[in-house]
C-alpha positions as CSV (number, residue, x, y, z in Angstrom):
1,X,-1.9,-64.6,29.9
2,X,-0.6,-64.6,26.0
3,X,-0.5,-60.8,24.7
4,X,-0.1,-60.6,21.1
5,X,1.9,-57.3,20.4
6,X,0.3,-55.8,16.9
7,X,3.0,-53.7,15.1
8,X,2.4,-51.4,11.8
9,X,4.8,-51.0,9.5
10,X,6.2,-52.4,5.8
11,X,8.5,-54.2,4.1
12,X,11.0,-52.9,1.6
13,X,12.1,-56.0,-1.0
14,X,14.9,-55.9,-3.2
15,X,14.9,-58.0,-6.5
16,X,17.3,-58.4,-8.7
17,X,16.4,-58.3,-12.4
18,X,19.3,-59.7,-14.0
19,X,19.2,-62.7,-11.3
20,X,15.7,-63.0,-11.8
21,X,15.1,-63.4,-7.6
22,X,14.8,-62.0,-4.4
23,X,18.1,-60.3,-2.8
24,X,17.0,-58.9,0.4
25,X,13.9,-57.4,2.8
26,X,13.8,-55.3,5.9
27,X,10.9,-54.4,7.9
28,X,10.5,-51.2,9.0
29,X,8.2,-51.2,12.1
30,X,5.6,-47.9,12.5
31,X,5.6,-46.0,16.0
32,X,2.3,-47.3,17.3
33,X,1.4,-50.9,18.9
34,X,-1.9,-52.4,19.8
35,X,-2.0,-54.8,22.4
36,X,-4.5,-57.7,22.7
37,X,-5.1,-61.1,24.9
38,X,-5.6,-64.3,22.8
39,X,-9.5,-63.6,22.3
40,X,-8.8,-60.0,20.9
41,X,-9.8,-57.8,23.3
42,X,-7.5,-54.8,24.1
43,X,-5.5,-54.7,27.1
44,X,-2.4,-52.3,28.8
45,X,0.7,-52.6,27.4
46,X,2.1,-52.0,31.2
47,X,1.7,-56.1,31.3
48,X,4.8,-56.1,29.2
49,X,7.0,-54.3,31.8
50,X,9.8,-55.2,33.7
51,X,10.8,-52.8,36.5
52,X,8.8,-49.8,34.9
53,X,10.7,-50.8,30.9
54,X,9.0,-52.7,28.3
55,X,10.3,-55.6,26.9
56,X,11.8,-54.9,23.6
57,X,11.8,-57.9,21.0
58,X,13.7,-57.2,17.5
59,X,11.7,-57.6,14.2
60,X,13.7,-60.4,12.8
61,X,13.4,-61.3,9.6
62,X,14.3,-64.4,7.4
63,X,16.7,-63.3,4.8
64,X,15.7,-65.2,1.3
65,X,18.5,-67.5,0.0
66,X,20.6,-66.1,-2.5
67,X,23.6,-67.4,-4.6
């Protein structure tokens, strides 16, 4: 079974006026997931558990080019 993990938070982007672009972005994830199988219905996040611990995935980013 897919279980999509569904994260609140926001992004915080930097942009440099004088350089007229993009410098950086973080996200900064919220403290409360939803959980839900590939047709959208809710389910247990207990299916993402090893040994009693859920699986913890980082919020990577892509950085955007800069000079």
């Amino acid at each position: 079974m897919i279980v999509k993990k569904i994260t609140t938070g926001f992004v915080i982007q930097e942009f440099d006026t004088d350089k007229m672009q993009f410098v950086s972005q973080e996200f900064v994830a919220g403290d409360e997931c939803e959980y839900e199988d590939e047709d959208g219905e809710p389910v247990e996040s207990e299916l993402l558990e090893v040994e009693g611990q859920e699986i913890y995935l980082p919020y990577d980013m892509v950085q955007p080019e800069t000079d």
